[in-house]
C-alpha positions in Angstrom: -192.0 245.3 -79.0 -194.1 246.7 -81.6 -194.9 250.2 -81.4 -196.3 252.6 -83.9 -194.6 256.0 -84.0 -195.9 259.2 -82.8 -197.0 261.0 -85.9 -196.5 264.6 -86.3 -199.1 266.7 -87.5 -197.4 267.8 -90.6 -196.9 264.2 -91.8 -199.3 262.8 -94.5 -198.8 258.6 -93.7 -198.3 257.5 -97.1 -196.6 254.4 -96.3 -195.2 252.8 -92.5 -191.7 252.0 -93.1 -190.8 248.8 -90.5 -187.5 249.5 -88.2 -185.4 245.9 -87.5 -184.0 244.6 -84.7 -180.8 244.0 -86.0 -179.6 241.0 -84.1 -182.8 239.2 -84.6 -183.9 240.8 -88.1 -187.3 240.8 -86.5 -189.3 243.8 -87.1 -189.9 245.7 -84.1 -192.4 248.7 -85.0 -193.3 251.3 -88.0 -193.2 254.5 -88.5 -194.7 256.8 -91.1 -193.2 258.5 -94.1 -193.0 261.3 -95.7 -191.5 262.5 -99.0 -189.9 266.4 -100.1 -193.4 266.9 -101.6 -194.7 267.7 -97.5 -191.7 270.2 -97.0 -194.2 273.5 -97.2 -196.5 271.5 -93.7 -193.3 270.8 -92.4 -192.2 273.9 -92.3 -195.5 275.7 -91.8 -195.4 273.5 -88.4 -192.1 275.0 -87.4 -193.0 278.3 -88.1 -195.4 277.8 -85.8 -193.2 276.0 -83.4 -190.3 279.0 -83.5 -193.1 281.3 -82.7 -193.8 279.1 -79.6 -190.2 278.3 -78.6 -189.3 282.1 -78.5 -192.0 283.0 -76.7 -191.3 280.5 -73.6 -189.0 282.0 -70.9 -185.9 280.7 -69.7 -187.9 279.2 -66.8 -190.6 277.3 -68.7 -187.5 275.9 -71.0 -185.7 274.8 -68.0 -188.7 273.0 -66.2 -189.7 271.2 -69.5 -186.1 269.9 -69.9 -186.0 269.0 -66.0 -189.6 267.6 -66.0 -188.1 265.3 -69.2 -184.9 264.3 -67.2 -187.1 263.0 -64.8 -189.0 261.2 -66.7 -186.6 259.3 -69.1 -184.7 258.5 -65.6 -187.8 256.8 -64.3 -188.1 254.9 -67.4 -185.1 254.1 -68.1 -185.4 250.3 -68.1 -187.9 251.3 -71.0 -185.7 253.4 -73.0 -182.7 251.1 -72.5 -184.4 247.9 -74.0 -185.6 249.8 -76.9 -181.9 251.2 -77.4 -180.8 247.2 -77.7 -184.0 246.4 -79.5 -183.4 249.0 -82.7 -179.5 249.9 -82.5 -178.4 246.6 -81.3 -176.6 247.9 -78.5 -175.6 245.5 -75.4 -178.4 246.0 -72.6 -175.1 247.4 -70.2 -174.4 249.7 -73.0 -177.8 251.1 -73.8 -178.0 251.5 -69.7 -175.3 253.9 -69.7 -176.7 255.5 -72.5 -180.2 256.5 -70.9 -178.1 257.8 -67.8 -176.1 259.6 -70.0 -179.3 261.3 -72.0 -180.9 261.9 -68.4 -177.3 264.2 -67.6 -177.6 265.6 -71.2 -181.4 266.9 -70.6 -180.6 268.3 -67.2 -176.9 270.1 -68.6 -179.4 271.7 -70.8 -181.9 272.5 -68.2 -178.9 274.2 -66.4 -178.0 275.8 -69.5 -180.9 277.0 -70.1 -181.3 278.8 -66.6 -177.4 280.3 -66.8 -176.4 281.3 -70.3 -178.4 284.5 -70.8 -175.9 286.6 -71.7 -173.8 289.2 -69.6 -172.4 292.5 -68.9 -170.5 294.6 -71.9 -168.1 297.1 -69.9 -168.6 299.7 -72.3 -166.6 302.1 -70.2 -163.5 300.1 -70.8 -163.3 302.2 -74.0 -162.4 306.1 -73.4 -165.4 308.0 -74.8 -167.7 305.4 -74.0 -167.7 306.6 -70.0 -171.5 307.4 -70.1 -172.8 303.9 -72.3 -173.7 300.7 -69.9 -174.9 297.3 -71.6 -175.4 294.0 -71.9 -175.6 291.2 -74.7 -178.5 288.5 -74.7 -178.2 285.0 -76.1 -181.1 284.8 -78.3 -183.0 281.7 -80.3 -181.5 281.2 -84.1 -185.3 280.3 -84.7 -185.9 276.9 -87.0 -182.9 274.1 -86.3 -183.0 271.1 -88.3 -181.0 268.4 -86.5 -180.3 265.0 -88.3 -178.9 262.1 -86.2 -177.4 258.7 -86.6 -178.0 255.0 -85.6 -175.2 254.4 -83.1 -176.7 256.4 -80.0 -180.1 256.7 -81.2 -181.2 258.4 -77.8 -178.1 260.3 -76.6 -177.4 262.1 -79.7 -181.1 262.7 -80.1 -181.1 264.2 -77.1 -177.6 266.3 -77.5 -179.6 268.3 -80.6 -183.1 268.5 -79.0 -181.5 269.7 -75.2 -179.9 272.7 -76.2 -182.0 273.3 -79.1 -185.0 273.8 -76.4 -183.0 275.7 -73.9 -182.1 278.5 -76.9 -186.0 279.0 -77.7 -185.8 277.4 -80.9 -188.0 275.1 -82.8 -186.4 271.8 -83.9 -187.2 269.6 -87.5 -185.9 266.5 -86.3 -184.5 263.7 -88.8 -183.5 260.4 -86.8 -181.8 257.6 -88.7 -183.9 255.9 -90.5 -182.8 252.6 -89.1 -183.7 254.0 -85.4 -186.2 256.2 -85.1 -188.0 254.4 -82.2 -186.3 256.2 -79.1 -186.2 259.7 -81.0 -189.8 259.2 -81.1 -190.2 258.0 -77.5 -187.8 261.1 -75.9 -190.0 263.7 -77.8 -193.2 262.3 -76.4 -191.4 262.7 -73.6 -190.7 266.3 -73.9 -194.2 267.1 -74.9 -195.6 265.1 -71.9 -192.8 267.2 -69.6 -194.8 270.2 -70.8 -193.3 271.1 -74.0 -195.9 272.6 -76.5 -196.2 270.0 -79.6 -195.1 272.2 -82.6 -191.8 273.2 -81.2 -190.4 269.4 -82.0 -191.1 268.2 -86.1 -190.1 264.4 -86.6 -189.9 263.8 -90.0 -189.2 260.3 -90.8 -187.9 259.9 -94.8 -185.3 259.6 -97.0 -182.6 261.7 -98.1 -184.7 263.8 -100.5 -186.9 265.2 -98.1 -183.6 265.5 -95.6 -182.5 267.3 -98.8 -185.4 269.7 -98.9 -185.3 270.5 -95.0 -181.2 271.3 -95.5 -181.8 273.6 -98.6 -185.0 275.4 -97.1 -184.1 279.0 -96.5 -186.1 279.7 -93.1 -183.8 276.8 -91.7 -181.1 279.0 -89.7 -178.7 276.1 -88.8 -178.1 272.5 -90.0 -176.6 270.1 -86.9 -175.5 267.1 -88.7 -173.9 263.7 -86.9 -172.5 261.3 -89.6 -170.2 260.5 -92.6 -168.0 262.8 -94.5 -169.9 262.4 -97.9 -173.0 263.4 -96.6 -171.7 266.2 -94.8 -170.1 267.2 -97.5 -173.7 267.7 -99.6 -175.4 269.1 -97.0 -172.6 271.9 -97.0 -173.3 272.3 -100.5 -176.4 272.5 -100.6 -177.3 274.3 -97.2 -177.1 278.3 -98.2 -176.6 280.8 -95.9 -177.0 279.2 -92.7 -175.0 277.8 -89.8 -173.4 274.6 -89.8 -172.8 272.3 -87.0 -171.5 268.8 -88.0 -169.8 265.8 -86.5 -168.2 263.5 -89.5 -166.3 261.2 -87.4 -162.5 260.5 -86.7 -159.6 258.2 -86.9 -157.5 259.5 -84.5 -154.8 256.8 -82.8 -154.0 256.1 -79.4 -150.4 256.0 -78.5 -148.7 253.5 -75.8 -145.4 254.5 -75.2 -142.8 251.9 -73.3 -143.2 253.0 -69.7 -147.1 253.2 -69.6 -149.3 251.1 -67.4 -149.8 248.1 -69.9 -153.1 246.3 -68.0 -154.8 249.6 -68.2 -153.7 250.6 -71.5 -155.0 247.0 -72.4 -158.4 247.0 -70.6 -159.2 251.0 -71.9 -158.3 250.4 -75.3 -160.3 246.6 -75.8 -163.4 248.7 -74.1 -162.9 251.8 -76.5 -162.1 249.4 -79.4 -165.1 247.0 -79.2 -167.9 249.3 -77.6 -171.4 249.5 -79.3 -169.7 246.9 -81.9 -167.1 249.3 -83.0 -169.8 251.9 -84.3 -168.3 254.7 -82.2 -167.2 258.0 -83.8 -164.3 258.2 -81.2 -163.7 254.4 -80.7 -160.2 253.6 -81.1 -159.1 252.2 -84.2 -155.4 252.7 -84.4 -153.2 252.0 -81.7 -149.8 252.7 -82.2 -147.4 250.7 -79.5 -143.8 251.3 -78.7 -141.7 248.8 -80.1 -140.2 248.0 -76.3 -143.3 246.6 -75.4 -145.4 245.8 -78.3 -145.5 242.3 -78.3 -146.4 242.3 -74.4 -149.5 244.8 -75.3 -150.0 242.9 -78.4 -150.7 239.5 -77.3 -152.4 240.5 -73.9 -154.9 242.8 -76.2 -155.2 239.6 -78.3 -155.7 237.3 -75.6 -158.5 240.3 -74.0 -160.0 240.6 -76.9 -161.0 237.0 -77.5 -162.3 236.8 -74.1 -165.2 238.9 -75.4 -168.8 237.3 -75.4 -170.5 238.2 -78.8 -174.2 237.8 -79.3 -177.4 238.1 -78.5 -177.5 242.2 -77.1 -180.0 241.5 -74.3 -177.9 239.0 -72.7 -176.3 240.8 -69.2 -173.2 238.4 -70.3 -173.2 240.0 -73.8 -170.1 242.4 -74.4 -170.5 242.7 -78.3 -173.9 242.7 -80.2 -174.4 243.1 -84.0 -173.8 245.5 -86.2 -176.4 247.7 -87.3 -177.2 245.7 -90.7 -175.9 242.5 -92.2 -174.7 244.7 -95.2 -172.5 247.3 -92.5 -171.0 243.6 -91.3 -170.0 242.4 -94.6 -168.9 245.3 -95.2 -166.4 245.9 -92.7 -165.6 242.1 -93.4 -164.8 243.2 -96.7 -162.3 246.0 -96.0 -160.6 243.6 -93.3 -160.3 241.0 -96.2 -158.7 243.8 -98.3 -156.1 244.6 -95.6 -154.8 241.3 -95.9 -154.3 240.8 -99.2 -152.4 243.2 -98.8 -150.1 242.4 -96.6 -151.8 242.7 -93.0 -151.6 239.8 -90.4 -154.7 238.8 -89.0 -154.6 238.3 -85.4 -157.7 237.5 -84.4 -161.6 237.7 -85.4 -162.8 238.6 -89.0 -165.6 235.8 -88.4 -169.3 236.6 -89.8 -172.7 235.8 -88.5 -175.6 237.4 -89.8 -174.7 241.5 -88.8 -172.4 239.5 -85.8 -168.8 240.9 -86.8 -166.5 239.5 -84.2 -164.0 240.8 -82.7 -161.1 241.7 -85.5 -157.6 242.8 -84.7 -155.2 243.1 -87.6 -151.4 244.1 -87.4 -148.9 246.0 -89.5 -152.1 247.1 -92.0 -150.5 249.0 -94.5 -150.9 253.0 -94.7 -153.0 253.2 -98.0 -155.8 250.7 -97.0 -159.0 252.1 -95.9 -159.2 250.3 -92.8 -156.2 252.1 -91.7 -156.7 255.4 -93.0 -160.9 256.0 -92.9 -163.0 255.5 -90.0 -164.2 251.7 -89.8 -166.9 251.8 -87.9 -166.9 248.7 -86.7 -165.0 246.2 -84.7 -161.5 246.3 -86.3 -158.2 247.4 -84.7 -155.1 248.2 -86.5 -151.6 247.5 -83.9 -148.9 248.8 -85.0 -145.4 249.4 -83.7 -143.2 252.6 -83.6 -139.6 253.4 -82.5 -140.0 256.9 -81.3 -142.1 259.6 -79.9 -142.0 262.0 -82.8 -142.9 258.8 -85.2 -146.0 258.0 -83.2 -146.9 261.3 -83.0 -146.6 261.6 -87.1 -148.8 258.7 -87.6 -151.6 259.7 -85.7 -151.9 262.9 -87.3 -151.6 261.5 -91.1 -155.2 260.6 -91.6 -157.2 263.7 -92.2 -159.9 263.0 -90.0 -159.5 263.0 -86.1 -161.4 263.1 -83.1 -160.4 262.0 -80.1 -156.8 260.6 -79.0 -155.2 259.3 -76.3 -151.5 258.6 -75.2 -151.0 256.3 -71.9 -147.9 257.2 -70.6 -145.7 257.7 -67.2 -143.9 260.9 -68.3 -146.2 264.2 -67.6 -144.0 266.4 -69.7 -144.2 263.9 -72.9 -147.8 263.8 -72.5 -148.5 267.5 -72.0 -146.1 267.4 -75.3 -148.2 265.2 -77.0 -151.4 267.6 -76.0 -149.7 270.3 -77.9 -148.7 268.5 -80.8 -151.5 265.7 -81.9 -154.0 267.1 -84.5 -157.3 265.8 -82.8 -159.9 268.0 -80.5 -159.9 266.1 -77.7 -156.5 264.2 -76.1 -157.1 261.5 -73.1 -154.2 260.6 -71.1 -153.9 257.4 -69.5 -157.4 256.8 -71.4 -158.7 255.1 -74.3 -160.5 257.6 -76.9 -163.5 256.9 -76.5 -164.1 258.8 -73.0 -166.9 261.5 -73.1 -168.2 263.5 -70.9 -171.3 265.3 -72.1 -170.8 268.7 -70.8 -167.4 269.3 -72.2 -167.2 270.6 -76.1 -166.9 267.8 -78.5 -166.5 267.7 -82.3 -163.5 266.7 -84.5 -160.1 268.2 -86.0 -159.0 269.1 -89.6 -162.2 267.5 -92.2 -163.9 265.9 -89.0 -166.5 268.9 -87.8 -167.7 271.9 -88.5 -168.6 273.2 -84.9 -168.9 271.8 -81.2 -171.2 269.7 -79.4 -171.1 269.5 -75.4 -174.2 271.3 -74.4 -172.9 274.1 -73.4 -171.3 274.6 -76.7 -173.8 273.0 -78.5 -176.5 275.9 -77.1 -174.0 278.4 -77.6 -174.0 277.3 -81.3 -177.6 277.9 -81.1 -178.3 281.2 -80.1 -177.0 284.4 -81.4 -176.1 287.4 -79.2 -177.6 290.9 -79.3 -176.2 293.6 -77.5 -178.1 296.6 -76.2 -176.4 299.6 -75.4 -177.7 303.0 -73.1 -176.4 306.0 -73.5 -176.8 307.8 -70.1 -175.4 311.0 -70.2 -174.8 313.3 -66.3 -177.2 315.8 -67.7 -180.1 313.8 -68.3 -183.0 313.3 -65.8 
């Protein structure tokens, strides 16, 4: 499916840099280019854009984002095979994810319409009897959102949505490795009704990410991604806000008297999903030594069961990687583990950027695949002889998530709630459950902010309050 990119006005098309099928290596479209030397059009444009954005009511906002809804629903067939065709994705997951960016566009829609602001009850204060008020939510102006490869239309859509619904103007950086569905949703937009300059796609490398971070008329950075680049970009931002998503290695717990064929099922699915590159895919799974060896070789025996392949194939549960080198990669760490003493129970075979299936036991605590996020296809069991144990190992890596604990007991799990260092707990549930209206980011060195678009507008607008003074004697 070749496809040339939509070009932005601000970009000067010095070169096309190809995007890659990674299952096939076949090269799938192109996109244009541009270096830090065109940061002064690309911010020119977004001036323009915030201008724009801020002028737009809450009305016109909403329809655009309803109109787009609409529209990536009726095309979703579209959108889903280009989701398998850059990220890799299995055709049932990039499904799920176009339904998912159709909710996300009309949350925002909603939010856009609702979250105006409200009431101050300035006469709750004695001496204040004779002020009345409110508080507005108002745009931030210029957002620059940068996005990664593993929900290249979701996550796109999760910056843009409430972005919109503020009355700000976006600079939008997609992964360089999938650019092609960014591209397609804000074609989308503009064809819903949304005026051009409000959106910038700037397609590059990290040295004109670098110069859109750093510029001072950028008002908030909102980063999905790893640690270390989150950890420039904080650096090097200035005086703005910060919104970021770096990830998380939470565990999931399975205590003795939980439903074992669920815990089974929801962990293999939260495990193996989108090839492992999931920032709350479960990694760690911490069993109770009562029943370990029951969830252990049933989780075994599930996981081998997996088809791996070719993404567009309906029968297809696990595609590639996004790149041969992420596959070797997380072939290498596994490889690690076991020299170092880890038991490999299944999987660690390599084809190409196909990474099967890998699920490793009693991985000691300083390896990297059992400390840092993996992301990829790898599962570390391990077993535990009481609740306050299992609770200790979950929280010793200092990047979390999501977690979950599958248990019978409502008074250990609402215990666990309380005590497991993660923003988001799932009982009876796998980690990797998301609903896209509820806040989502990560615990301890894992985010900076909340997503959820709700939260994610919220983060995007600032409030101002207006106050009357209405004294009895005037009028």
């Amino acid at each position: 499916m070749a496809d040339t990119a939509l070009k932005a006005e601000c970009t000067v098309d010095d070169q096309l840099s190809a995007v890659y099928n990674p299952y096939s290596g076949e090269a799938i479209g192109s996109v244009p280019t541009v270096d830090a030397g065109a940061i002064d059009s690309i911010l020119r444009r977004a001036r323009s854009g915030s201008r724009t954005a801020r002028a737009m009511s809450r009305a016109s906002r909403a329809n655009v984002l309803e109109a787009a809804a609409r529209l990536v629903e009726q095309r979703a067939a579209f959108f889903a095979s280009l989701i398998v065709k850059e990220s890799g994705k299995t055709i049932t997951q990039a499904d799920k994810e176009t339904a998912r960016a159709v909710n996300t566009l009309a949350l925002s829609a909603a939010e856009a319409r609702r979250n105006a602001g409200e009431m101050v009850p300035f006469d709750a204060l004695e001496g204040s009897e004779h002020r009345k008020g409110w508080f507005t939510r108002e745009p931030l102006g210029i957002i620059a959102a940068i996005t990664p490869f593993n929900d290249p239309l979701n996550l796109v859509a999760h910056k843009l949505g409430p972005a919109i619904a503020g009355g700000n103007a976006v600079i939008l950086k997609p992964s360089e490795l999938t650019p092609l569905s960014a591209l397609r949703l804000v074609r989308v937009l503009v064809e819903a009704g949304l005026p051009e300059e409000v959106v910038t796609v700037v397609n590059g490398n990290a040295e004109v990410g670098a110069a859109i971070v750093s510029a001072r008329e950028v008002r908030m950075v909102s980063f999905t991604g790893g640690f270390a680049t989150g950890e420039v970009i904080a650096r090097s931002a200035g005086l703005k806000k910060l919104a970021m998503d770096l990830g998380g290695n939470a565990a999931v717990i399975v205590m003795e008297d939980a439903d074992l064929d669920l815990a089974v099922d929801s962990c293999v699915s939260g495990a193996f999903w989108a090839a492992g590159q999931n920032c709350v895919g479960t990694q760690r799974i911490l069993v109770s030594r009562e029943v370990y060896e029951d969830f252990r070789d049933a989780f075994v025996a599930r996981t081998k069961r997996l088809r791996v392949g070719d993404p567009e194939h309906q029968s297809t549960d696990v595609g590639p990687m996004i790149t041969e080198v992420a596959a070797r990669t997380a072939r290498a760490k596994v490889d690690t583990a076991i020299t170092s003493g880890a038991t490999l129970l299944c999987g660690n075979q390599l084809y190409g950027s196909l990474f099967t299936p890998t699920v490793l036991a009693n991985v000691p605590a300083e390896c990297a695949i059992w400390h840092e996020e993996a992301f990829a296809p790898v599962v570390c069991l391990q077993p535990f002889d009481s609740f306050d144990e299992a609770l200790q190992r979950s929280n010793e890596v200092d990047f979390s998530l999501h977690t979950g604990i599958f248990t019978s007991n409502l008074d250990r799990a609402l215990s666990a709630v309380q005590l497991l260092e993660a923003s988001g707990v799932m009982i009876n549930d796998s980690s990797d459950y998301r609903f896209d209206a509820m806040p989502f980011g990560g615990f301890k060195y894992g985010s900076m902010g909340r997503e959820g678009v709700r939260f994610a507008y919220e983060e995007m607008t600032q409030s101002k309050v207006v106050c009357i003074n209405q004294r009895d004697d005037v009028g």
